[in-house]
C-alpha positions, -999 to 999 in steps of 0.1 A, spaced: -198 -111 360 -165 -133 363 -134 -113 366 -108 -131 339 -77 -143 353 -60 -152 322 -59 -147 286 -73 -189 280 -103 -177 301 -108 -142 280 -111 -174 248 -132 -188 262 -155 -163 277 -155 -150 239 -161 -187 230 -192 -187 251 -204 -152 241 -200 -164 204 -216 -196 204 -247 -184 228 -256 -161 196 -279 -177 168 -262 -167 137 -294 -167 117 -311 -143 139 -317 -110 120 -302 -77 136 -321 -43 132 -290 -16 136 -303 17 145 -277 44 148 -283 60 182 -252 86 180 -251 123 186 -265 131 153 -293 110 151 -309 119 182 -320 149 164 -342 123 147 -355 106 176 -338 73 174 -341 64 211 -376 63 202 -377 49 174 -351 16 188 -384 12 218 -409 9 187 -391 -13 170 -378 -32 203 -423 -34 210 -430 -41 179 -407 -72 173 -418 -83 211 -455 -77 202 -451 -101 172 -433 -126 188 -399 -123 172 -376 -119 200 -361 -152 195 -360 -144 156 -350 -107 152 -327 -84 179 -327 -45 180 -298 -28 185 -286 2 193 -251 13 174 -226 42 171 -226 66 140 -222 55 107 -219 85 96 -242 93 69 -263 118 94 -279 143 67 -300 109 59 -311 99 95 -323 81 114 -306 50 98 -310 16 101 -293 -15 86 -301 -49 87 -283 -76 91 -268 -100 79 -281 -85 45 -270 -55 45 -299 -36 36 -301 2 42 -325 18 54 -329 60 58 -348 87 68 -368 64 91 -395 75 113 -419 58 140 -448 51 114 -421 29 95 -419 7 121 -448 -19 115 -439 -20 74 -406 -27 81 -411 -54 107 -439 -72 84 -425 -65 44 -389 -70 52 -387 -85 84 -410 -112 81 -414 -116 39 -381 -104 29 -393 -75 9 -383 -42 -1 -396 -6 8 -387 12 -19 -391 46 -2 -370 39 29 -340 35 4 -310 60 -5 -315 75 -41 -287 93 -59 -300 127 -66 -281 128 -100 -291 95 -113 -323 81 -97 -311 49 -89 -319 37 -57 -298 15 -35 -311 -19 -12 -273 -23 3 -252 -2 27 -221 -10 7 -235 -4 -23 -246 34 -15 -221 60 -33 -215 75 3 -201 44 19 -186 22 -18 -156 38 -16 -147 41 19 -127 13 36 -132 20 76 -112 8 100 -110 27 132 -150 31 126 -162 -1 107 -177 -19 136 -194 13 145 -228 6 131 -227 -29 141 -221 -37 176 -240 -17 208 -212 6 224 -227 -2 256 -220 -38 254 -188 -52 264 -201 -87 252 -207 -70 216 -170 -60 214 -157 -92 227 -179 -114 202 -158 -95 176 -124 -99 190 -122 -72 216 -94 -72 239 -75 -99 221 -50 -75 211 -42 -66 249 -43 -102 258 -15 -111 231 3 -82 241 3 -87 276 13 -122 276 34 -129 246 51 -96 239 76 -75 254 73 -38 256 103 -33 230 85 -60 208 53 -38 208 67 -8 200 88 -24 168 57 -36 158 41 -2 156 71 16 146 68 -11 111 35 -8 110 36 31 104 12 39 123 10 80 131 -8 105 147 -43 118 132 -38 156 146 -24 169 115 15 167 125 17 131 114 44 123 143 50 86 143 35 65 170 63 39 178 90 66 180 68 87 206 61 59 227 98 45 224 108 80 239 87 76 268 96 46 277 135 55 276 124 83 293 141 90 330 116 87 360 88 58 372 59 75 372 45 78 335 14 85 318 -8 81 289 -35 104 284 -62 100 253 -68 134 238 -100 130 226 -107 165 225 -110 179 187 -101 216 176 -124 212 148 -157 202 170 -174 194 130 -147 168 127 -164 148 147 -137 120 148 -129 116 181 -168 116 192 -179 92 171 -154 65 179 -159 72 216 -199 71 213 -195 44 189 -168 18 202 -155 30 233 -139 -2 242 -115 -1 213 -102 36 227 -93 18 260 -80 -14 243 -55 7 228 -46 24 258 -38 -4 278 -13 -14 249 3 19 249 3 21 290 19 -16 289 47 -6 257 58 26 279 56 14 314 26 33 325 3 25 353 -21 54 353 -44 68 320 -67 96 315 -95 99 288 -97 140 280 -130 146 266 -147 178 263 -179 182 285 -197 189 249 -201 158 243 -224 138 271 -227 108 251 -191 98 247 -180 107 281 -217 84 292 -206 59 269 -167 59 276 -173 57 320 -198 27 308 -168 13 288 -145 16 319 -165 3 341 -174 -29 322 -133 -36 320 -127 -33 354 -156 -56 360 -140 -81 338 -103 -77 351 -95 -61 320 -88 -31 334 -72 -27 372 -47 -46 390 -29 -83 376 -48 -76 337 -56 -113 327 -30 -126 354 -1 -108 337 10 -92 366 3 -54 347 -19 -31 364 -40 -4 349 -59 23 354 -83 46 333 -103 76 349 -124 100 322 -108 138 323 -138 166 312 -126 198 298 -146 233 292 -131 234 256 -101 234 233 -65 231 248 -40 259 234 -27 240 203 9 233 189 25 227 224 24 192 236 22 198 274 -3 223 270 -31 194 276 -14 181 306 
């Protein structure tokens, strides 16, 4: 792994990624977050992973393991791509059907698809599915389409080409304008907007400054904060290194509550890939910015309503 020294060689390493990748090759997308592992998806990813090798399809068809899509009362869920089609409620038995009617002859199994209890009608696409048409996602779209584990996956969809813009044609003043414009808030309830926080911190007196990432969530059922971090833990840590680099931090802490093994696995996996890559560290893409995450467990919910309180 080739630490990047620059934001032309983060191009082109995303260049390379990119054009490695046979855009006709069919993607299985099994959710493997928190909720369904009730279901047994890590199982059910090795069947299908055996199954496509036993049939000869590696070069053909790729299984992949993705975040939560959220849909969990129907797991486990699949989608494939680039159709679209939605699968649900799939066990271990499904695996050969699915492989040889709509793998391999571009059928349907009708049974494997979402019904509307009210109506009937049954639904072949993700999109088309009452519980996903009207939702337009955008902290969690990729969630059910890349493998958190995989920096590659994040960077073949842009990843990190926020911080390399940021880091080398932005000042930190410019950066927070732009997210002052944007309107960009907080999700905790309070609403406070995000440009005018970090503009404070960064007029702030002292050297020494922080960002921490509270992903710790009063409201455990929420599930907000867990599902991005199991899902696309790199995007967490792309933002942070924006933040760290608008406010003149050097130092950053994930908070995560021990509850929740997968994000915290999935989050130290994230780091550790950065830092690999020199996106994360000392002299970020040659930009003479250093950077540093570590992941913070807690034993439960901070006292709320006092912003220190965490710290």
């Amino acid at each position: 792994m080739t630490r990047l020294k620059s934001a032309q060689e983060l191009e082109e390493l995303r260049k390379s990624i990119v054009g490695k990748r046979n855009p006709e090759k069919r993607t299985i997308a099994i959710c493997a977050g928190t909720g369904c592992l009730a279901y047994g998806c890590l199982d059910l990813v090795a069947a299908f992973r055996n199954e496509v090798e036993k049939q000869g399809l590696a070069d053909k068809v790729e299984v992949r393991a993705t975040g939560c899509p959220g849909f969990c009362e129907r797991g486990a869920l699949l989608t494939i791509y680039p159709q679209g089609i939605f699968y649900q409620r799939v066990k271990i038995e499904d695996v050969p059907e699915i492989i040889s009617e709509t793998i391999l002859e571009g059928g349907i199994i009708e049974r494997l698809l979402y019904t509307d209890p009210n109506t009937g009608e049954r639904f072949v696409k993700e999109s088309e599915v009452p519980f996903y048409k009207k939702q337009m996602r955008l902290l969690l779209d990729n969630n059910n389409k890349i493998d958190p584990t995989s920096i590659e996956d994040y960077l073949a969809i842009g990843g990190y080409a926020a911080v390399s813009k940021a880091l080398t044609q932005m000042k930190p003043d410019q950066i927070i304008d732009e997210v002052k414009r944007s309107g960009l808030r907080g999700r905790g309830g309070g609403g406070f907007p995000t440009g005018r926080k970090w503009e404070s911190v960064r007029k702030a007196e002292g050297d020494v400054k922080y960002v921490i990432c509270n992903c710790d969530e009063g409201d455990p059922g929420a599930y907000m904060d867990r599902s991005l971090m199991e899902g696309n833990p790199h995007s967490v840590l792309e933002g942070m290194v924006i933040g760290a680099y608008a406010i003149g931090a050097h130092v950053g802490y994930v908070y995560v509550r021990n509850e929740y093994p997968m994000a915290v696995q999935n989050v130290a996996t994230a780091i550790k890939q950065a830092e690999e890559y020199g996106l994360l560290g000392k002299d970020i893409l040659g930009s003479g910015f250093d950077f540093n995450v570590t992941v913070s467990r807690g034993g439960g919910a901070f006292v709320c309503g006092e912003s220190t309180a965490l710290m």
